[in-house]
TORKOL-4160 file (C-alpha; in steps of 0.2 Angstrom, whole numbers, padded with zeros to 4 digits, m for minus):
332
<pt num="1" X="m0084" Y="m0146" Z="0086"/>
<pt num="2" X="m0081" Y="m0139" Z="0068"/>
<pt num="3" X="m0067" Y="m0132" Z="0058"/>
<pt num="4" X="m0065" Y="m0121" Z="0045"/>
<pt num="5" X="m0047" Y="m0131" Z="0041"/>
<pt num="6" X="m0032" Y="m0128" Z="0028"/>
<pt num="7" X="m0026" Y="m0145" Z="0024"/>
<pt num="8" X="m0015" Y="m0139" Z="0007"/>
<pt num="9" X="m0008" Y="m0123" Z="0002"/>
<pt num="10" X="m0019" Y="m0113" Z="m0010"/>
<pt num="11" X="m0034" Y="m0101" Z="m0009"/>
<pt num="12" X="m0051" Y="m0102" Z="0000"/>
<pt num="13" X="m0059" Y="m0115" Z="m0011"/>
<pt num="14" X="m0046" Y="m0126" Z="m0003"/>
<pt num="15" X="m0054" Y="m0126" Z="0015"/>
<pt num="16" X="m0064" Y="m0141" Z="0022"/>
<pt num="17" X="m0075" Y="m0137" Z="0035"/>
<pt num="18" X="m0071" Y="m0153" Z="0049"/>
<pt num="19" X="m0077" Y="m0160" Z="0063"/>
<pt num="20" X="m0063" Y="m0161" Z="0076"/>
<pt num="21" X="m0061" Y="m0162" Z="0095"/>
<pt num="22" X="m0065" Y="m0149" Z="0107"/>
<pt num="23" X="m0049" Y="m0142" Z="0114"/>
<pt num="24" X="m0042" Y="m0140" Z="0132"/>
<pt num="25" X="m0036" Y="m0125" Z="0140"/>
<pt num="26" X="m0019" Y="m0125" Z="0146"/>
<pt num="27" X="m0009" Y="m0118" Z="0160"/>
<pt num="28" X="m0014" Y="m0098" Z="0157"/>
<pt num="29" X="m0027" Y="m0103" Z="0143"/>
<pt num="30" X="m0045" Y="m0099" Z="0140"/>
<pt num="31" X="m0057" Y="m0110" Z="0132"/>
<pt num="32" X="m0068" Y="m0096" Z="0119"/>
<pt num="33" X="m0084" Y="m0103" Z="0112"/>
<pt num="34" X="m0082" Y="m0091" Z="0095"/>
<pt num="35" X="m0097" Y="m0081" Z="0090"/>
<pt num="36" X="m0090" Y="m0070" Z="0079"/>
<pt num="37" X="m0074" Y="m0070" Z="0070"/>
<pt num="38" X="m0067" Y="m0056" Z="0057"/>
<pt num="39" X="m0059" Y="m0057" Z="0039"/>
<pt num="40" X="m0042" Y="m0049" Z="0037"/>
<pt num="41" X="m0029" Y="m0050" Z="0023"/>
<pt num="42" X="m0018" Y="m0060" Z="0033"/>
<pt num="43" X="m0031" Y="m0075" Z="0031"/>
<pt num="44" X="m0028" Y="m0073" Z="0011"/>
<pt num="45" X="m0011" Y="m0076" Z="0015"/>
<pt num="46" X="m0006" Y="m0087" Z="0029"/>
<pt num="47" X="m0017" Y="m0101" Z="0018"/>
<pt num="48" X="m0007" Y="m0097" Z="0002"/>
<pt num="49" X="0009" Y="m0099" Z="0014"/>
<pt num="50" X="0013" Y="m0081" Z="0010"/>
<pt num="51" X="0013" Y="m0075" Z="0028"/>
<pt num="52" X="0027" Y="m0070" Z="0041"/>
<pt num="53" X="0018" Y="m0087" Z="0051"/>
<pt num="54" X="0016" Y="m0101" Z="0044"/>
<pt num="55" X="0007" Y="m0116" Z="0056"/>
<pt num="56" X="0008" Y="m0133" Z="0056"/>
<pt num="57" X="m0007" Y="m0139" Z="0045"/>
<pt num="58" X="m0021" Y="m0142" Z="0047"/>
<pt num="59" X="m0025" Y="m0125" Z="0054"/>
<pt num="60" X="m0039" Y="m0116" Z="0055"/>
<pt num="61" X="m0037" Y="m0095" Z="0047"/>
<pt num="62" X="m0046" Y="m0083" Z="0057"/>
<pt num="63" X="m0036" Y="m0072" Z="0071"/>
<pt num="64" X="m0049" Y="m0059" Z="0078"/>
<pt num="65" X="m0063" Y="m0064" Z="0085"/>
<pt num="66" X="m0076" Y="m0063" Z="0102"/>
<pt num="67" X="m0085" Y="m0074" Z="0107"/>
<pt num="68" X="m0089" Y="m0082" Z="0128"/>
<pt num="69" X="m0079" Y="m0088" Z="0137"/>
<pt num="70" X="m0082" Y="m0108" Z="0143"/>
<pt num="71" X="m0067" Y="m0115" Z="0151"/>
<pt num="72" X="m0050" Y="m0107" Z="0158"/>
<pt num="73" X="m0037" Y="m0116" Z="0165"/>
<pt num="74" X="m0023" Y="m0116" Z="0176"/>
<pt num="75" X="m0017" Y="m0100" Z="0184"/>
<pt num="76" X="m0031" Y="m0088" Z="0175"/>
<pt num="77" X="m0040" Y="m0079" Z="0188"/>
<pt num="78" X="m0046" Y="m0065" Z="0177"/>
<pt num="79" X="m0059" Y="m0072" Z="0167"/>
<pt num="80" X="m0073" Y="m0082" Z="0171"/>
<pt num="81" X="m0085" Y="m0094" Z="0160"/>
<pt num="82" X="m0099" Y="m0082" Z="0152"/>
<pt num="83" X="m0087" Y="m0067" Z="0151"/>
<pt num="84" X="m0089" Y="m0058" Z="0137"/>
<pt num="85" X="m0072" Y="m0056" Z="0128"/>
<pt num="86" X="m0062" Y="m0051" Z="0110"/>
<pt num="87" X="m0046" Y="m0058" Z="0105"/>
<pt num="88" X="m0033" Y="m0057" Z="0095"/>
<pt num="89" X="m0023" Y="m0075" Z="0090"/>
<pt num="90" X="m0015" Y="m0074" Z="0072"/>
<pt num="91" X="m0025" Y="m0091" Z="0068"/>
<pt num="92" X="m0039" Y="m0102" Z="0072"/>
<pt num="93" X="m0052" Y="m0092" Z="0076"/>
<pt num="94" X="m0064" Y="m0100" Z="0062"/>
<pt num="95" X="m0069" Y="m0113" Z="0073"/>
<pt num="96" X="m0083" Y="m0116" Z="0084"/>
<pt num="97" X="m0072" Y="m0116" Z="0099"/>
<pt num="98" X="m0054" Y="m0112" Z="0098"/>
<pt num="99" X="m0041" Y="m0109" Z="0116"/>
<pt num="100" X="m0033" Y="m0093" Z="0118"/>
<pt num="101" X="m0018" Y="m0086" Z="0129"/>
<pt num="102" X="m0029" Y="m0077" Z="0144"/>
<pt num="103" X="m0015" Y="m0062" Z="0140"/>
<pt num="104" X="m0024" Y="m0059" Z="0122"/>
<pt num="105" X="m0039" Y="m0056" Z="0127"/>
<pt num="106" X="m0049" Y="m0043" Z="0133"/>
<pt num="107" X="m0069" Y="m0038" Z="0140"/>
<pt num="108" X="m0079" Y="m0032" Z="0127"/>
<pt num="109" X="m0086" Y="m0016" Z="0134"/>
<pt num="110" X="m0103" Y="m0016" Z="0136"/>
<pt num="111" X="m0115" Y="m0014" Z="0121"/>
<pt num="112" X="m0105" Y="m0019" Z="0109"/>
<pt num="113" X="m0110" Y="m0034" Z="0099"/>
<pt num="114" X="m0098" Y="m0046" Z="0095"/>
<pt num="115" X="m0098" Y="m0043" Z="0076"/>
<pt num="116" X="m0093" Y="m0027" Z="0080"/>
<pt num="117" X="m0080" Y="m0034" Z="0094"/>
<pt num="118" X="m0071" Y="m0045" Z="0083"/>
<pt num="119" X="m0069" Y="m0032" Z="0069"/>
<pt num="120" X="m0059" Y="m0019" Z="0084"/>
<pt num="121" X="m0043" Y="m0027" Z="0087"/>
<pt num="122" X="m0033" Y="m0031" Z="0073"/>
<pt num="123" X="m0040" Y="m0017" Z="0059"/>
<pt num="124" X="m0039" Y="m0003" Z="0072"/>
<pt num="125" X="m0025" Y="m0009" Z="0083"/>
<pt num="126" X="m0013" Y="m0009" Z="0066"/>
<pt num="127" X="m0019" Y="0010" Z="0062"/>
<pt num="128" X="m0019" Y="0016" Z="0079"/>
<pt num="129" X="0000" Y="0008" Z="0080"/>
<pt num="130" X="0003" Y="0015" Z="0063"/>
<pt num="131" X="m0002" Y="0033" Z="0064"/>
<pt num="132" X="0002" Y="0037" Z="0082"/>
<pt num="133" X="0019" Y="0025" Z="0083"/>
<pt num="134" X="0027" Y="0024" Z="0065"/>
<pt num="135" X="0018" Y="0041" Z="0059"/>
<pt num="136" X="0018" Y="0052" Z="0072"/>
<pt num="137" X="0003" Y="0059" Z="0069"/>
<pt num="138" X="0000" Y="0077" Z="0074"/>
<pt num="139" X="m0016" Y="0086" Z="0074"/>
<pt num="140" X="m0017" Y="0097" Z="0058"/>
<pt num="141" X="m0010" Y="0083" Z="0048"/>
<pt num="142" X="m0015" Y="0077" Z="0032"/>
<pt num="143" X="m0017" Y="0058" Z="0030"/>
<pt num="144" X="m0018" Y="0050" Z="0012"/>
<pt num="145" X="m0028" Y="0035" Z="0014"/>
<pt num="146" X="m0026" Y="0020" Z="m0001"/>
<pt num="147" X="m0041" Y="0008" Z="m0002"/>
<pt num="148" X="m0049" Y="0019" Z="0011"/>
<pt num="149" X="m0066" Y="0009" Z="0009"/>
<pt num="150" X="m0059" Y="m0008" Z="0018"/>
<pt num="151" X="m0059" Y="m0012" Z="0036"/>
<pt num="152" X="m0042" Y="m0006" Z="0040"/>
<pt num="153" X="m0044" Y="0009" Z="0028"/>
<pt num="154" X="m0061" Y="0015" Z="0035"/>
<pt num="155" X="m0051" Y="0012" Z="0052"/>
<pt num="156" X="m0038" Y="0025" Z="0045"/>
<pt num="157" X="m0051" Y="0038" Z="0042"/>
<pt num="158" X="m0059" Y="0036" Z="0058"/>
<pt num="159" X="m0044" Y="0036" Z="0068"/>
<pt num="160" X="m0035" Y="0049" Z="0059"/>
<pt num="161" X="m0049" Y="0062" Z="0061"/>
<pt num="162" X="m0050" Y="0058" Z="0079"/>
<pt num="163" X="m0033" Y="0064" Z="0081"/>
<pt num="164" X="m0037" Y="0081" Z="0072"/>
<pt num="165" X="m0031" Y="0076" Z="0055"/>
<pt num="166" X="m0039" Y="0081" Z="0037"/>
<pt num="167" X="m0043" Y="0064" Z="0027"/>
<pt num="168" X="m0038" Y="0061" Z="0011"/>
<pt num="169" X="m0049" Y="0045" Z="0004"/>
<pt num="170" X="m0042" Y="0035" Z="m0011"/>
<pt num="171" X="m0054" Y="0024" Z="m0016"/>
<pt num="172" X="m0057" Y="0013" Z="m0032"/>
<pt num="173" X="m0075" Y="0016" Z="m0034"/>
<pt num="174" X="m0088" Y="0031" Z="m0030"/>
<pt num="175" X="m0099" Y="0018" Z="m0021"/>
<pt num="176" X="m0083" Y="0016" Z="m0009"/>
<pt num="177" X="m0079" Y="0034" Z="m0010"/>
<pt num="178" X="m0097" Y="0039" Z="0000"/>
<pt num="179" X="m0092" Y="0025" Z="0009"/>
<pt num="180" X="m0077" Y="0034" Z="0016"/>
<pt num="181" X="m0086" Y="0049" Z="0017"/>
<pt num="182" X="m0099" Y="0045" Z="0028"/>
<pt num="183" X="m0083" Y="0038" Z="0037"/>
<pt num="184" X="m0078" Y="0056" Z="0039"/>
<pt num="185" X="m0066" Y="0059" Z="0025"/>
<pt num="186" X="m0064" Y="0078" Z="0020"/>
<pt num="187" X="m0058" Y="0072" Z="0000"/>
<pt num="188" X="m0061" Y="0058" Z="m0011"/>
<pt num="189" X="m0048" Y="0053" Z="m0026"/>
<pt num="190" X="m0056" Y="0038" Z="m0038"/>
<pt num="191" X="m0041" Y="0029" Z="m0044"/>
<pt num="192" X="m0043" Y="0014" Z="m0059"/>
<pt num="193" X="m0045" Y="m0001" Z="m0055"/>
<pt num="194" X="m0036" Y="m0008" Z="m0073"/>
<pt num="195" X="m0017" Y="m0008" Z="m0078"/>
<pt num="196" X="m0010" Y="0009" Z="m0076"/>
<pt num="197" X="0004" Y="0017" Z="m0089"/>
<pt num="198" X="0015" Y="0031" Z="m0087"/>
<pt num="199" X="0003" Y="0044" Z="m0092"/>
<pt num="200" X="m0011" Y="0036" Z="m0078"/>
<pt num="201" X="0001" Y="0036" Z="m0064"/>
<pt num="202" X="0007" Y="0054" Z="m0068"/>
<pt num="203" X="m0011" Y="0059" Z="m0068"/>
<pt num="204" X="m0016" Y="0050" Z="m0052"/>
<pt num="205" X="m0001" Y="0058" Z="m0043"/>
<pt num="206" X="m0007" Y="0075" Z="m0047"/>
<pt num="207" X="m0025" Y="0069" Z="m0041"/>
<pt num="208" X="m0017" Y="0066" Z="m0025"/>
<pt num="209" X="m0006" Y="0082" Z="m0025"/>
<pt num="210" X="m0023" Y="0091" Z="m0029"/>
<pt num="211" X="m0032" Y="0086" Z="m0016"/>
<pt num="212" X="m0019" Y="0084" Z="m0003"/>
<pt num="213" X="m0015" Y="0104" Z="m0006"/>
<pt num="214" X="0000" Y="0113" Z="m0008"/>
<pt num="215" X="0010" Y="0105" Z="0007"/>
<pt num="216" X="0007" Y="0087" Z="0002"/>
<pt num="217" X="0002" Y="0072" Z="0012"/>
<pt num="218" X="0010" Y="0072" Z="0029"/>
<pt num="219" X="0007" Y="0054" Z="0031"/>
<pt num="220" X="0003" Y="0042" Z="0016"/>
<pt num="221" X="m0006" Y="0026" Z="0023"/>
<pt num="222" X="m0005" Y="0014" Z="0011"/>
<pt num="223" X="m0014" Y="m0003" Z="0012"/>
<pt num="224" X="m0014" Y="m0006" Z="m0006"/>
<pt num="225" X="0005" Y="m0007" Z="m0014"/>
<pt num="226" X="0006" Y="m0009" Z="m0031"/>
<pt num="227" X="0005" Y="0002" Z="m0045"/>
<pt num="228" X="m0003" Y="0016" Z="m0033"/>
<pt num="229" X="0009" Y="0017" Z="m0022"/>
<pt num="230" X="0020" Y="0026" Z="m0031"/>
<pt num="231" X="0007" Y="0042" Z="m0036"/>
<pt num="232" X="0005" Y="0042" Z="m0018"/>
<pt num="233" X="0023" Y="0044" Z="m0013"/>
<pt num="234" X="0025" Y="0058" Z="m0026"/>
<pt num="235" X="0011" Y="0067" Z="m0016"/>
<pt num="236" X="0020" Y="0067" Z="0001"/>
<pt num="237" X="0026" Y="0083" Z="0012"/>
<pt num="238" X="0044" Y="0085" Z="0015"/>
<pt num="239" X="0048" Y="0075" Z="0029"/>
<pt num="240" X="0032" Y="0066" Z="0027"/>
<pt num="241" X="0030" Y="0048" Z="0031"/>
<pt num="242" X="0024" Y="0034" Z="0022"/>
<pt num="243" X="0017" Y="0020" Z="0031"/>
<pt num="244" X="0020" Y="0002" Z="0022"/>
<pt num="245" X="0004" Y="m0007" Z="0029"/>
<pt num="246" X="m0001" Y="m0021" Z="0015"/>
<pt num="247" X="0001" Y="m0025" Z="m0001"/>
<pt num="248" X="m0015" Y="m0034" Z="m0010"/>
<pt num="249" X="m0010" Y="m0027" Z="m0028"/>
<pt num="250" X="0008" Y="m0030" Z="m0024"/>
<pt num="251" X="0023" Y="m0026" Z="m0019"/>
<pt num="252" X="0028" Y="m0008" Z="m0026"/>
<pt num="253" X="0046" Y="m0004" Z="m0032"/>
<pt num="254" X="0049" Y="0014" Z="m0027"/>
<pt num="255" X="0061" Y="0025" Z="m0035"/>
<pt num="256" X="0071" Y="0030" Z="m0017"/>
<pt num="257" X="0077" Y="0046" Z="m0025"/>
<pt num="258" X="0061" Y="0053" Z="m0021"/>
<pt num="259" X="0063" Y="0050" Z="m0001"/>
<pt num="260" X="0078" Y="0060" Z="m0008"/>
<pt num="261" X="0069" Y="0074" Z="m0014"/>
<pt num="262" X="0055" Y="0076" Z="m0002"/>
<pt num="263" X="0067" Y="0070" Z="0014"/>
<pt num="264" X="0053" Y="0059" Z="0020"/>
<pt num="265" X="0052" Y="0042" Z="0031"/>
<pt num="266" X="0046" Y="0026" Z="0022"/>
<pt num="267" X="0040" Y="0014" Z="0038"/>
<pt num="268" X="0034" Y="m0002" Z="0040"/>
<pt num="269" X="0019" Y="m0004" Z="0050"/>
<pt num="270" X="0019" Y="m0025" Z="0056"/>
<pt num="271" X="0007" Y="m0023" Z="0070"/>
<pt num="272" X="0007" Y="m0044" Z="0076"/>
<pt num="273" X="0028" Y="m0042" Z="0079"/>
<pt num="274" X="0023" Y="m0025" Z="0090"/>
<pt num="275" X="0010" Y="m0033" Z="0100"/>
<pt num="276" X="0022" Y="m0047" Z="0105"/>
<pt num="277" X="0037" Y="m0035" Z="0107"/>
<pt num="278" X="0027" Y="m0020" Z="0116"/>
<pt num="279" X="0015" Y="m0029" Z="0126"/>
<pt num="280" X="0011" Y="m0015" Z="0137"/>
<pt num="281" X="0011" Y="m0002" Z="0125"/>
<pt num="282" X="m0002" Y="m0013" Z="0115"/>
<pt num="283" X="m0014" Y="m0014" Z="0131"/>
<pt num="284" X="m0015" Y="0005" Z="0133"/>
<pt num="285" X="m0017" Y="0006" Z="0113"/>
<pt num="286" X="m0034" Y="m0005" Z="0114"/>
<pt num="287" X="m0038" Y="0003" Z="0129"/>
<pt num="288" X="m0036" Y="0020" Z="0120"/>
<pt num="289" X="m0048" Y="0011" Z="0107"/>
<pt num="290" X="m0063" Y="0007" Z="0119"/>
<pt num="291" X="m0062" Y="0024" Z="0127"/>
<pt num="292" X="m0065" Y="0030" Z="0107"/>
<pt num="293" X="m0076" Y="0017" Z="0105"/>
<pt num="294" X="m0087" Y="0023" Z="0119"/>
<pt num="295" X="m0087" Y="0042" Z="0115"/>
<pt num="296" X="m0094" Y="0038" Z="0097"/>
<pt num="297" X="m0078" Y="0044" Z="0086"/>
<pt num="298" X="m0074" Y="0025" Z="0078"/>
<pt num="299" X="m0085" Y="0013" Z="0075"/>
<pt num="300" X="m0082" Y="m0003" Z="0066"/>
<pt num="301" X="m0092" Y="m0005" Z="0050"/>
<pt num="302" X="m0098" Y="m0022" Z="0047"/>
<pt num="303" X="m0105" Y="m0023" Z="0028"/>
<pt num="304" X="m0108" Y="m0042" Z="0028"/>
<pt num="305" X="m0110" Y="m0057" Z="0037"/>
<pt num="306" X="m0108" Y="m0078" Z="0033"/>
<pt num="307" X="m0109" Y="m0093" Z="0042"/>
<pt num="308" X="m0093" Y="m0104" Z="0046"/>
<pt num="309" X="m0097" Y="m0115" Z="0031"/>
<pt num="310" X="m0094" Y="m0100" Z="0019"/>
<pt num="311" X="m0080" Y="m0095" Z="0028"/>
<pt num="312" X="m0070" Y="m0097" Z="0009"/>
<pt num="313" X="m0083" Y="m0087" Z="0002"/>
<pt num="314" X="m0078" Y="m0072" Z="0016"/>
<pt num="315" X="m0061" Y="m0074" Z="0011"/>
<pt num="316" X="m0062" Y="m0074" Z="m0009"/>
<pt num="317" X="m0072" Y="m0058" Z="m0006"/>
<pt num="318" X="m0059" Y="m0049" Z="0002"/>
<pt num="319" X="m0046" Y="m0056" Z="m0008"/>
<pt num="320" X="m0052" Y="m0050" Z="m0024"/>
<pt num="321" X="m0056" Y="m0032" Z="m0015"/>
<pt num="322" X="m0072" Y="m0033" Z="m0017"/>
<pt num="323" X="m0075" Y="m0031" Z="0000"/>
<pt num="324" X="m0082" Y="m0014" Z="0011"/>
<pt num="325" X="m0080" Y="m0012" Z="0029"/>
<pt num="326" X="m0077" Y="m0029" Z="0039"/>
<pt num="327" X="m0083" Y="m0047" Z="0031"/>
<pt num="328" X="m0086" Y="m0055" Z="0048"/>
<pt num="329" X="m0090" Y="m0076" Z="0048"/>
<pt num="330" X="m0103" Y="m0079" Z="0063"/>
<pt num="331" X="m0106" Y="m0093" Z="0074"/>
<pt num="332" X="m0122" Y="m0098" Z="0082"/>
């Protein structure tokens, strides 16, 4: 079978696609033929050794994908080869056929194709997490969304206007913006993509003050860090909360006085740890999702496709933020 493997630390152009044995499922193991298998952030990472994990090389990236199941081993009486199913498995899922603990997966519901199933779990599971757990999201809310125009960011919109919230989209072009839009944000703020000063970050903060209204952001959902995080944090409600989701134009440095000032929460949002820790609460969380799913109010947008030798390609693509919706690589 192939691999799409990490041999060396560095970016996508370091990957090797390989030919390596077929895996055996384990004792509570299923044996997933991969069919589709989503780009997240952590993938630019965990090859760059910058991740909370780091595998034994060589690894293959890749941990959301669904595919059929075509072995299970040992003690698994739940699924059964030619089930349909989605998983979640924080590596290794850019491969042709990759073994997963049966207590990660789950069906895909019926209808869903499996781009669309492997672009659910880990983009919307973070958000639901992050605006129901660490946000407390309320209906009424406003939710300030940064880099609303990615997978997890369009999950942000979604899911926030599912629980009665008015969107805020901060996007960095007005191609994304209509993309967030469409996605059923009520606003749009454009911010720059270049270096900002003083004077830019003042004026972008008042974007967001603008268009957040009078009260401010109850929740900021930030997926971008950097230079806009910041601006964002000066648009906050008091007692608001700022979620710390990722950080692909780095890791701010935030003056705490304004926590001070506006009594507000800033929260980290590590979905993988709450999986592990909360498995229960996890379970209902994804089942929340399909019941979402099914009634029309989210609906994962996938913008491109690549085979599992361009696998790199999907990678650089989202590392460089060039990327709208979900990058999913396919497997035939």
């Amino acid at each position: 079978m192939k691999a799409m493997l990490s041999h060396q630390t560095g970016g996508p152009e370091t990957l090797t696609l390989d030919e390596i044995e077929t895996p055996t499922p384990g004792k509570g193991e299923v044996l997933v033929a991969v069919k589709a298998c989503a780009i997240n952030y952590p993938d630019t990472l965990i090859i760059r050794d910058l991740y909370q994990f780091k595998p034994e090389r060589p690894f293959a990236p890749g941990g959301e994908l669904a595919g059929v199941v075509e072995a299970v081993g040992e003690g698994v009486d739940n699924y059964r080869p030619g089930d349909r199913v989605m998983a979640g498995i924080g590596n290794g899922g850019l491969a042709e056929k990759v073994v997963v603990p049966a207590g990660r997966m789950f069906p895909i519901p019926d209808g869903v194709p499996f781009e669309k199933a492997a672009s659910l779990l880990m983009t919307y599971g973070t958000t639901i997490h992050g605006l129901k757990d660490r946000g407390h999201i309320k209906e009424g809310d406003v939710v300030l969304v940064l880099g609303a125009a990615g997978g997890v960011g369009l999950s942000a919109v979604e899911l926030a206007k599912a629980f009665g919230a008015r969107v805020v989209a901060a996007v960095s072009s007005e191609a994304k913006g209509e993309v967030a839009r469409k996605a059923g944000a009520d606003e749009v703020v454009i911010y720059p993509r270049g270096e900002m000063d003083k004077a830019a970050s003042k004026e972008l903060a008042n974007a967001f003050k603008t268009a957040c209204g009078p009260t401010g952001a109850n929740i900021v959902y930030d997926i971008v860090g950097g230079q806009y995080s910041e601006p964002a944090l000066r648009s906050i409600a008091w007692e608001g909360r700022f979620l710390v989701v990722g950080f692909p134009a780095g890791i701010a440095k935030m003056p705490l006085n304004l926590t001070l000032l506006k009594s507000c929460d800033i929260c980290g949002v590590f979905w993988g740890a709450f999986t592990a820790r909360e498995p229960a609460k996890f379970v209902a969380q994804v089942n929340e999702l399909f019941e979402l799913m099914k009634t029309g109010k989210i609906d994962p947008l996938v913008s491109e496709t690549f085979p599992l030798e361009r696998a790199g390609d999907a990678i650089a693509k989202l590392e460089n933020r060039e990327a709208v919706g979900k990058l999913v690589v396919t497997i035939d």
